[in-house]
N, C-alpha and C positions, 0 to 999 in steps of 0.2 A: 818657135824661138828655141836654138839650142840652150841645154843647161848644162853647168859644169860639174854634176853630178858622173859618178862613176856609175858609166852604162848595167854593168852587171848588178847594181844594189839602185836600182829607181827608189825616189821618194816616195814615202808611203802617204797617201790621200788620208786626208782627217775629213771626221765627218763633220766638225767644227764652223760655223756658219761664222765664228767671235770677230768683228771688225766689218763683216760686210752690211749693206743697208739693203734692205727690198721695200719692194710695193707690189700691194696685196690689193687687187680691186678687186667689189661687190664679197669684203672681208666681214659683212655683216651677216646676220640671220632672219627671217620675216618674222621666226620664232623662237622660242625659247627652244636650244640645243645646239646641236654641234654642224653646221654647213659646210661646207667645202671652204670656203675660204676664210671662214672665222679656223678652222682647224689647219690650214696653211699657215696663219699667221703666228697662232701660239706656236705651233712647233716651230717654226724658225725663229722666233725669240728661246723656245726652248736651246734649240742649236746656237746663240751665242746673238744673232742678227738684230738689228734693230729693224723695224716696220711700221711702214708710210701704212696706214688702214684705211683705205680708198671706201667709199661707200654713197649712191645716192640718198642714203635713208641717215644722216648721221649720227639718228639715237642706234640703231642699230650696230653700227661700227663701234660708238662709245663703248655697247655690252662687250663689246669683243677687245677694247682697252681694259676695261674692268677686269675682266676675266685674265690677262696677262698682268696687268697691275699686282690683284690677290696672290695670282704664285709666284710669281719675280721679281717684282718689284717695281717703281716709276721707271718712266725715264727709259723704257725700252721701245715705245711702243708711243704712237699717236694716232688719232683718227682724224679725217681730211673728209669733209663733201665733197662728191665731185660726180660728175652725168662724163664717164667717161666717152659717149656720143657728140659730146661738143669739144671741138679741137682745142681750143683756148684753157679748157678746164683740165685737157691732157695736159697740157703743155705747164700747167700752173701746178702740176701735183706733181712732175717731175722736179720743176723750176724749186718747190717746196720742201723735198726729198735732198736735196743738193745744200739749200741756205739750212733747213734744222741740221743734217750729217756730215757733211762736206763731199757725199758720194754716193753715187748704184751702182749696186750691185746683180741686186734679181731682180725682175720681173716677174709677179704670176698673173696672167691677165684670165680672172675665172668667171667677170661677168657673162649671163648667160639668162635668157627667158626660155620659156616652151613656145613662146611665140602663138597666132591666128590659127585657129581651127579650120580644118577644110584641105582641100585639096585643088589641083590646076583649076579645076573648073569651077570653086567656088569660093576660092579664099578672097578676102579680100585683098586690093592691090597694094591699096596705101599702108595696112600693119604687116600685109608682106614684107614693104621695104621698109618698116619701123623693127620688125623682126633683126632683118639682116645686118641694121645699124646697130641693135645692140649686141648680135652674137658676134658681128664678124669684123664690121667698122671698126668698131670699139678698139679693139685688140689693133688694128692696125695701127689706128692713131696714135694709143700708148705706146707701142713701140715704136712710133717715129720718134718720141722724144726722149723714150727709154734708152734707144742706142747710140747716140750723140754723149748721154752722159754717161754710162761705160764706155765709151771711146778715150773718155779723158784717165781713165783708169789706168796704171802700168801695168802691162801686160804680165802676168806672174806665170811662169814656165809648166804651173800645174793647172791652177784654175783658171788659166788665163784672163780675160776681159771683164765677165758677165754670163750670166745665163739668164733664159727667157722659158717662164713655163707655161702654156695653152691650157685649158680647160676646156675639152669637147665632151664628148659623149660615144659610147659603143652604137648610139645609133646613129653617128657618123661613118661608123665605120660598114652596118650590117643595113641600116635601111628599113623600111617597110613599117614605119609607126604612121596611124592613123593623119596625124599633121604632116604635112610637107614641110613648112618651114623649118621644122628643129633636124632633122635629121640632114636636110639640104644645109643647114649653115654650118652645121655640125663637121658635116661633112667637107667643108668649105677650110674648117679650120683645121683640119687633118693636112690638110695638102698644102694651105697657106706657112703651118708650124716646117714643113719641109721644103719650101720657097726662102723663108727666113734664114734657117739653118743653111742654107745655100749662099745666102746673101751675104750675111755677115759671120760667118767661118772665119775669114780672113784676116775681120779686126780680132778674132779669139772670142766671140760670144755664138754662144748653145743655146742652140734654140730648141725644147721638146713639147711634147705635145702627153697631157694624161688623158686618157679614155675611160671614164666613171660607168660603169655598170647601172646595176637595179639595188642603188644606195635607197635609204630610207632617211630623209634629210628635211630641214624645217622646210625648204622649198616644195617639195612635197607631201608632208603629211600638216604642211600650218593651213593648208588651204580643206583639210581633211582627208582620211584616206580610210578605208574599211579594212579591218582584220581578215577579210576577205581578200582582198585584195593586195595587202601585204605580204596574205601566203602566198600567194599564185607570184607574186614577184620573188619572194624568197626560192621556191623552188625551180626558178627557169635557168640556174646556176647549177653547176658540176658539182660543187659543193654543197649546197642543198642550205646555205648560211647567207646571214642580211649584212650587208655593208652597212657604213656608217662614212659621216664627213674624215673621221680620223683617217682612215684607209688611202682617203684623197688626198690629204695634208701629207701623209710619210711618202706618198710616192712623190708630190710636190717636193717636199727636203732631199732625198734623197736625189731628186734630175737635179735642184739647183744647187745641190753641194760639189765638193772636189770627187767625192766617191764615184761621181758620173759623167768625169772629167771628158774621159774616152767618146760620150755616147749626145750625137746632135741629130737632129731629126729624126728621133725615134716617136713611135707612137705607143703608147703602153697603155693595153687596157689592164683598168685596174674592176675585178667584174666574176669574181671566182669562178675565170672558166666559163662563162657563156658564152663568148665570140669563139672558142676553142673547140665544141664538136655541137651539133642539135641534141638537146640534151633527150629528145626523148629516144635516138638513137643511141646515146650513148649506153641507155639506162639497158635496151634490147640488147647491144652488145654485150653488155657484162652479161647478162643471164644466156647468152649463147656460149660465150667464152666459161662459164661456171656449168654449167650443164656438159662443155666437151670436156672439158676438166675432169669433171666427174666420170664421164664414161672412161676418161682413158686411164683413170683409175680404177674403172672394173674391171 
């Protein structure tokens, strides 16, 4: 859509979320702390947004109104039950999003399980396809309903329509974890988040995709996790440092704001640098690189 803006001075993108509405599924935690989508939701209330709190567990969602209540105040923020696996419950949490706001805006669609233990040859068949319907169904459904109501949106020359943000996994992208199911549906959602963005470009909604590393999140340590094992995940990163839900939440704000107006089917790992070299190559390198260093300074 042209703007009547003087081409040599473009409008400057704010990072300002103020006026738009989102829905934030599985925006609860199993446990006390910060999840990927409890920490999606505050910060786009932080940035101005109001947010739908999707969640099957809905004391879990509550903590995550609580926690945006205490620092901002009411009235930003609501939580909704909903199994977004079943169509009708999609359809009722956008239908819900529209009569409390009058409009959507984002999208984060972050429900996700680890899914059945096993491999081809011995997983089971049936939580195979209970897997696939929560990592990947899910997501499709809420964006069937999701995109109809940014369609009704004016087209604004910067942010245009809507944005849609995915939540996959780096073992989407890299493979090779002990289960089949999480990294296949993972992996499912990486290329679906770039079908989307294909799809609806047109009407002016963005569709991206974030790729979470080796976070340390109530989904994983509510179930228990050993200081052992926390190391060994801390150190498989470039960085040699632990994520957290926050990390997920800022790259969430930042694809569904204007700042990343430009940017639709992208896939962003967020994973300090793990999908980026084998880190124990990396490590070999420096020390060959700091060893020639050295000689060519004798």
């Amino acid at each position: 859509m042209p703007s009547s803006h003087d081409p040599t001075n473009p409008p400057r993108p704010s990072r300002s979320l103020e006026g738009r509405v989102a829905i934030v599924t599985g925006s609860g935690s199993r446990a006390k702390g910060i999840g990927n989508g409890r920490a999606a939701a505050i910060l786009l209330v932080e940035a101005g947004a109001r947010v739908v709190c999707l969640d099957a567990n809905l004391e879990w969602a509550e903590v995550t109104i609580s926690m945006i209540e205490e620092e901002f105040g009411k009235d930003k923020a609501f939580a909704l039950q909903v199994d977004v696996t079943v169509e009708a419950q999609c359809k009722l949490a956008v239908d819900t999003a529209l009569e409390r706001y009058g409009r959507l805006d984002i999208l984060v669609n972050n429900v996700g399980v680890g899914g059945p233990a096993g491999t081809a040859i011995d997983v089971d068949p049936k939580e195979w396809a209970r897997g696939l319907e929560i990592n990947v169904t899910s997501m499709m459904l809420m964006t069937k309903y999701a995109v109809p109501a940014m369609e009704k949106n004016e087209r604004h020359p910067i942010s245009g329509r809507g944005s849609i943000v995915n939540i996959a996994s780096v073992a989407g992208l890299r493979g090779g974890t002990p289960i089949l199911l999480y990294p296949t549906s993972k992996g499912a959602v990486v290329n679906m988040t770039r079908a989307m963005a294909a799809h609806h470009a047109p009407s002016g909604i963005r569709v991206n995709c974030v790729c979470p590393g080796m976070l340390y999140t109530p989904m994983l340590y509510g179930s228990g996790m050993s200081e052992e094992v926390r190391e060994a995940r801390r150190s498989r990163s470039l960085l040699k440092t632990e994520g957290n839900g926050w990390d997920t939440g800022c790259a969430v704000r930042f694809l569904a704001s204007d700042e990343a107006r430009w940017m639709t089917g992208v896939i962003l790992p967020v994973d300090a640098g793990s999908t980026a070299a084998t880190t124990g190559m990396s490590e070999g390198m420096s020390s060959t690189l700091a060893g020639g260093t050295q000689d060519a300074a004798q």
